[in-house]
C-alpha distance (Angstrom), angle and dihedral (degrees) to the residues before:
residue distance angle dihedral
X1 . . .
X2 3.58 . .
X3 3.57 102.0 .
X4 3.86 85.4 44.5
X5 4.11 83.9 57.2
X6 3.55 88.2 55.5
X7 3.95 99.1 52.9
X8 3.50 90.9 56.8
X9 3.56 94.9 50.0
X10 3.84 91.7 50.6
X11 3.70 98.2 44.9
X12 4.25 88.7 42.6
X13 4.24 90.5 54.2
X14 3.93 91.6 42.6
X15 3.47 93.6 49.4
X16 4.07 79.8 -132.0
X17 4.43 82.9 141.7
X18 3.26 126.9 24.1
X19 3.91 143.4 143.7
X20 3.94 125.4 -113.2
X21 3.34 132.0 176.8
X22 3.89 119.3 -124.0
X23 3.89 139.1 -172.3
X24 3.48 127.2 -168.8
X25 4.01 126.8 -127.8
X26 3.54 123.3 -166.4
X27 3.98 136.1 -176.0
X28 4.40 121.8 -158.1
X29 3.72 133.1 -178.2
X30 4.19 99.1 -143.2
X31 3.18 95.0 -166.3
X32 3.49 107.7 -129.1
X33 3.50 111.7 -17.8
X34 4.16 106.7 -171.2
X35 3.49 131.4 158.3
X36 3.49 119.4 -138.7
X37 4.33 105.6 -96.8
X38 3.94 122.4 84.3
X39 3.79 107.4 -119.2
X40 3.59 109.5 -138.4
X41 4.30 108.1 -108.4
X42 3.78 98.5 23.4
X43 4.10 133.7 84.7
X44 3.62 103.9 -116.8
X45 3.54 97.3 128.4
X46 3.97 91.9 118.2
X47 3.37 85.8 63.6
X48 3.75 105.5 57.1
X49 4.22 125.2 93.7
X50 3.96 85.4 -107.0
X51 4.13 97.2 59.1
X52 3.56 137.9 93.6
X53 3.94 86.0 -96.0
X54 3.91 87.4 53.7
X55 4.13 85.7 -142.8
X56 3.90 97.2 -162.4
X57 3.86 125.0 176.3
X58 3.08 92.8 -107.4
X59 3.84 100.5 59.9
X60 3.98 84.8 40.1
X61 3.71 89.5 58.9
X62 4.06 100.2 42.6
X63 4.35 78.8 54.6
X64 4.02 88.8 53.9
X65 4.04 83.2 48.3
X66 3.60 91.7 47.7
X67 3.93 95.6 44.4
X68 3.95 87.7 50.3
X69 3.96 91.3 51.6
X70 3.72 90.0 52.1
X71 3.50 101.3 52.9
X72 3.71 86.2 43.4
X73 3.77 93.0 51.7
X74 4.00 90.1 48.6
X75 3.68 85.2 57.8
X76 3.55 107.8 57.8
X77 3.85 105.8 -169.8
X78 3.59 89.0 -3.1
X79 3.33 133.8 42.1
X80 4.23 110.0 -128.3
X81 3.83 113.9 -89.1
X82 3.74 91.3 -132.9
X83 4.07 132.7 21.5
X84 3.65 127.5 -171.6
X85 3.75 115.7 -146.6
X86 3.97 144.9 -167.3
X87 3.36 138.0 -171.3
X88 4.02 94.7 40.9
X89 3.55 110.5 138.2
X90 3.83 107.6 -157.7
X91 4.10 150.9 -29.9
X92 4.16 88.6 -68.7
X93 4.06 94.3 58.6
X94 3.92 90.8 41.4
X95 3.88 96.7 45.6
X96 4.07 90.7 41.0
X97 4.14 83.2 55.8
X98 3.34 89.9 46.0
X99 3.80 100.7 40.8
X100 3.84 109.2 20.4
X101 3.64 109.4 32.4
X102 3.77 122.0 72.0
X103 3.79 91.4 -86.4
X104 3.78 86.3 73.4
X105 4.13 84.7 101.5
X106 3.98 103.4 51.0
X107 4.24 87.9 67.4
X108 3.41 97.9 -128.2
X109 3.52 122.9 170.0
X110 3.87 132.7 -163.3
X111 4.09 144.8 -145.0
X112 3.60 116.9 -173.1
X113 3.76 147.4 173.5
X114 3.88 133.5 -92.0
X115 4.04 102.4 -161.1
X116 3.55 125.8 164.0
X117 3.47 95.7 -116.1
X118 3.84 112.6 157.5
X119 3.75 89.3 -123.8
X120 3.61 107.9 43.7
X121 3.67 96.2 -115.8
X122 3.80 119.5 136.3
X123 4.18 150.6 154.3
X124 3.38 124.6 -79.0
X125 4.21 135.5 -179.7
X126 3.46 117.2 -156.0
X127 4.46 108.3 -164.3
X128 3.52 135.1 -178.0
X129 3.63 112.0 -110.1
X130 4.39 93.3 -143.6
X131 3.75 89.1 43.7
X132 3.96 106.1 36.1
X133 4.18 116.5 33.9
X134 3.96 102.3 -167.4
X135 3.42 115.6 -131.0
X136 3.78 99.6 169.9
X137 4.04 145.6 3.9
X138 3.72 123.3 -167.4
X139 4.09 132.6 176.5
X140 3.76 116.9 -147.1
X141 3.67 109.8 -150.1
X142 3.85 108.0 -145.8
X143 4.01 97.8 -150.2
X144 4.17 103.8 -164.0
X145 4.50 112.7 -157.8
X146 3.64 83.0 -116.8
X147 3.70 97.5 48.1
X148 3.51 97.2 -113.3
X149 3.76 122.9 178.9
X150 3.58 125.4 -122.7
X151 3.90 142.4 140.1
X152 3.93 117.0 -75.7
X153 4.04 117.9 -118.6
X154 3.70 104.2 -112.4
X155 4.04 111.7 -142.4
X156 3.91 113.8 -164.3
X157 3.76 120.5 -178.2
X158 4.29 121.0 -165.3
X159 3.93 140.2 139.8
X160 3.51 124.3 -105.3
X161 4.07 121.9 -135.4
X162 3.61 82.3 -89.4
X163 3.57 98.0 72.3
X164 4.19 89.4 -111.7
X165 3.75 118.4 134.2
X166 4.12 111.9 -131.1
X167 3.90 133.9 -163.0
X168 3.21 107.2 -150.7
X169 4.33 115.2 -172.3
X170 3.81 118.5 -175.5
X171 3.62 117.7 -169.9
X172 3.73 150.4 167.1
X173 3.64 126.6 -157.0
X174 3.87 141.8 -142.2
X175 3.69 100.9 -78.8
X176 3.84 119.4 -127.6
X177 4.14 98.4 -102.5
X178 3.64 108.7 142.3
X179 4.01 88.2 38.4
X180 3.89 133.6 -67.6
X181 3.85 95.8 -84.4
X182 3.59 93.9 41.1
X183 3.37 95.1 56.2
X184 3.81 109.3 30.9
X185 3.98 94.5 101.7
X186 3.41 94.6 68.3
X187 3.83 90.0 60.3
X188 3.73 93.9 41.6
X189 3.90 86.9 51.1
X190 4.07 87.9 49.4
X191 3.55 92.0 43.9
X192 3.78 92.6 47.2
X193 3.86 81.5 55.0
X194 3.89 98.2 52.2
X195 3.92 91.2 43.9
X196 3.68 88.8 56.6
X197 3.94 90.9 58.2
X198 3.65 96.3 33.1
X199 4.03 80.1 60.6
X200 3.55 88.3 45.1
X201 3.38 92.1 61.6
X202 4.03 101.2 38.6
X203 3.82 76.9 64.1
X204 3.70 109.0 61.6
X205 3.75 98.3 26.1
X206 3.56 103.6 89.7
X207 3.78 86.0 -161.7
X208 3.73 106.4 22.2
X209 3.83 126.3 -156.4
X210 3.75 114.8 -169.0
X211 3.53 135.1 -172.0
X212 3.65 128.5 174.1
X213 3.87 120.6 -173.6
X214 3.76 127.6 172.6
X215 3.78 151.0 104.3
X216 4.01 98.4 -92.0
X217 4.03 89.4 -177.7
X218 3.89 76.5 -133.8
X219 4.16 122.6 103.1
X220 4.36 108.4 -126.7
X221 3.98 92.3 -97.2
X222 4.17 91.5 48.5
X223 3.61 107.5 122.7
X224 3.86 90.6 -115.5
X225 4.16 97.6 63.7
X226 4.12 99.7 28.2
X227 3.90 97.6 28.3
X228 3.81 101.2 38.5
X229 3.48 110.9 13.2
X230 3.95 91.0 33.8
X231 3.45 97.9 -142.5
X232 4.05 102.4 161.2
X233 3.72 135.3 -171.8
X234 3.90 115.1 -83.3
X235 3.70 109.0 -87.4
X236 3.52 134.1 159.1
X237 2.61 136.5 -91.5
X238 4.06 96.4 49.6
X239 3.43 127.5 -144.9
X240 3.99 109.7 -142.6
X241 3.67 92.5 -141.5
X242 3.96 99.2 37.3
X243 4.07 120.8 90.0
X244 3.40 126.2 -121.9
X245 3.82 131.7 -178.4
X246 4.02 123.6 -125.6
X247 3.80 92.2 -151.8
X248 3.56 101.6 47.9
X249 3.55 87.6 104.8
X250 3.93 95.9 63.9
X251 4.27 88.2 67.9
X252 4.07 80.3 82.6
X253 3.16 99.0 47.7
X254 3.18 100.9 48.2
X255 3.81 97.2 -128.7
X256 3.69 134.3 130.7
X257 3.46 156.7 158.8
X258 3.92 104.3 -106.3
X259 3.74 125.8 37.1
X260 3.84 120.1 -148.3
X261 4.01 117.3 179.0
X262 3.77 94.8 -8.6
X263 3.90 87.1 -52.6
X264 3.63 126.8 116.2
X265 4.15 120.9 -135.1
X266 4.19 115.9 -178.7
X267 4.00 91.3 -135.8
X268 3.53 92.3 153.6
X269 3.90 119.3 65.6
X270 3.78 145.7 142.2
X271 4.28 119.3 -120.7
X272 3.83 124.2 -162.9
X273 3.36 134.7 -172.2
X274 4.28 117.5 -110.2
X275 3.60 88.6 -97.8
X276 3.52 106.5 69.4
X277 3.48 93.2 46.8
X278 3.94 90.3 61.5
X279 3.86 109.0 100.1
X280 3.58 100.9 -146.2
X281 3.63 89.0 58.0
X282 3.69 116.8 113.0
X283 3.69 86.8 -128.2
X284 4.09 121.2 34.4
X285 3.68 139.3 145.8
X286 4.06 106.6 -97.4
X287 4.25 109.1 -98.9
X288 3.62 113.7 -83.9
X289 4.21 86.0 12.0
X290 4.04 110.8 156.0
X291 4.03 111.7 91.4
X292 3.74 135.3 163.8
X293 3.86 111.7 -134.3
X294 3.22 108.4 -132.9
X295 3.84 118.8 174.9
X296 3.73 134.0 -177.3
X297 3.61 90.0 -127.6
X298 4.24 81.8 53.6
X299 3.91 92.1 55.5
X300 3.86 136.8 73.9
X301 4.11 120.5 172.9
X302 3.91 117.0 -92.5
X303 3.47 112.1 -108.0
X304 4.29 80.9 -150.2
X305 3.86 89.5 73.6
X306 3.86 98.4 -105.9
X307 3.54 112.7 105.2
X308 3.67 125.4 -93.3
X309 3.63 142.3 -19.2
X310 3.59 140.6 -168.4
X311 4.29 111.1 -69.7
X312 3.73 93.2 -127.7
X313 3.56 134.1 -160.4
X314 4.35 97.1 -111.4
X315 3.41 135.0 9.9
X316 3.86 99.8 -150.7
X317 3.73 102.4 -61.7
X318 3.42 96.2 -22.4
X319 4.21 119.6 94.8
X320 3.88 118.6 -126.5
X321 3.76 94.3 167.7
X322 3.37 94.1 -136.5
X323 3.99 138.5 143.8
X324 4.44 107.1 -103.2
X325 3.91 132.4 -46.1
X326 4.65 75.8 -118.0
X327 3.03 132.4 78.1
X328 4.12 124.0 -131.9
X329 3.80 113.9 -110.2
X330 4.02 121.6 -167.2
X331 4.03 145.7 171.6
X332 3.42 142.0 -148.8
X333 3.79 125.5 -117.0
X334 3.89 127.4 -167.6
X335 3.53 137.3 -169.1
């Protein structure tokens, strides 16, 4: 009994066991998550019971099942205290999640954006009421010279049960259509945009906490998240107020979240600032934090030859009823 005594007391002063509390935060591309009305200004009609795509409510409801059981999955015993999402068009398909899908028990509540983009489609963060306490939600308009459209960046600031203030930005890039090269300026441009309020930020947080979660149509070593936003491969030792991406480490393996032609890119990916990564921090993401989810349920074989790919939603025109053409990403936080 004695010598048991002493093994706790070792392990207690070395800090060799201890006990943390964690919560989970996860980011996911829906791909295309419309209800079934036209809202006047914006080109949704593919998505209406009428179009090519026949987009009935039934099919919009078995996606708000599917979206539920993700976030669930991702979860495990508990489902994530905040999630990041694209491809949401408006207040109905976030409050139908929220309220009439079997998420309607885990009391989450959501902010989103309200961008001009020419499709409706915009960000969205759903929190956890006990686990998040909102203090703040701004849009960042992204205003292009030649008055493109495109989705704002939504910034979200609350404290964590640890007492720890956290900004929280969820965002979703130009995609690549018209090629890469073509269209890399417009996500430089963006990203100039969120480094400028990510900077903001660094300098009137005495003890800034930054997370950035998105799908930045851009791999970690693109020129618009390591060149411009400067978000660098964990390293130590970290600089508080420096970037540095949790799924850097997929560009060797060769993994991703999105598969295009049999290839996969990691488009989707979560950012923090220096400080959370440093483990004597009250608050820090968990060692070797940063996974993609993939599921079985997620997956169906690649008609290319080369394994699976994400079960998505549509195939073109053609319904496949399954979950997103992305995969969910998602981190670990202690305190």
């Amino acid at each position: 009994m004695f010598k048991y005594f002493l093994f706790l007391l070792f392990f207690s002063v070395t800090g060799a066991v201890f006990s943390e509390n964690s919560f989970r935060i996860m980011f996911y591309n829906t791909e295309n998550l419309f209800d079934c009305e036209h809202d006047e200004g914006k080109n949704d009609h593919e998505f209406l019971p009428s179009s090519e795509r026949k987009w009935t409510p039934y099919r919009y409801n078995q996606k708000l099942t599917h979206i539920a059981k993700i976030i669930t999955a991702v979860g495990e015993w508990n489902t994530p205290a905040l999630v990041g999402l694209c491809e949401v068009e408006n207040d109905k398909v976030m409050t139908d999640l929220t309220t009439r899908s079997p998420l309607k028990n885990q009391n989450y509540r959501y902010v989103m954006t309200n961008s001009p983009d020419e499709r409706g489609i915009d960000v969205a963060l759903l929190y956890q009421r006990d686990l998040f306490k909102l203090l703040s939600t701004h849009s960042i308009r992204i205003r292009f010279r030649n008055n493109k459209k495109t989705r704002d960046i939504l910034h979200v600031s609350g404290k964590v049960q640890s007492g720890d203030t956290l900004d929280v930005f969820v965002c979703h890039f130009p995609s690549r259509s018209g090629g890469e090269k073509n269209s890399e300026g417009t996500r430089n441009f963006v990203a100039t945009v969120l480094k400028h309020s990510v900077d903001s930020v660094m300098s009137f947080r005495s003890k800034p906490n930054i997370l950035i979660m998105g799908d930045f149509n851009d791999c970690p070593d693109n020129a618009s998240l390591y060149h411009v936003l400067k978000a660098r491969e964990p390293s130590k030792p970290f600089n508080q107020e420096s970037l540095y991406n949790l799924f850097y480490k997929y560009i060797k393996t060769k993994q991703g979240s999105y598969k295009y032609k049999g290839t996969w890119n990691m488009l989707d990916q979560i950012i923090v600032s220096g400080r959370l990564l440093d483990q004597n921090n009250r608050l820090h993401v968990k060692e070797n934090s940063g996974k993609i989810f993939s599921g079985d349920f997620l997956m169906e074989e690649d008609p290319s030859g080369t394994g699976k790919r994400p079960f998505r939603t549509y195939a073109g025109t053609i319904y496949k009823g399954g979950y997103s053409d992305h995969l969910p990403v998602f981190v670990d936080i202690c305190y």
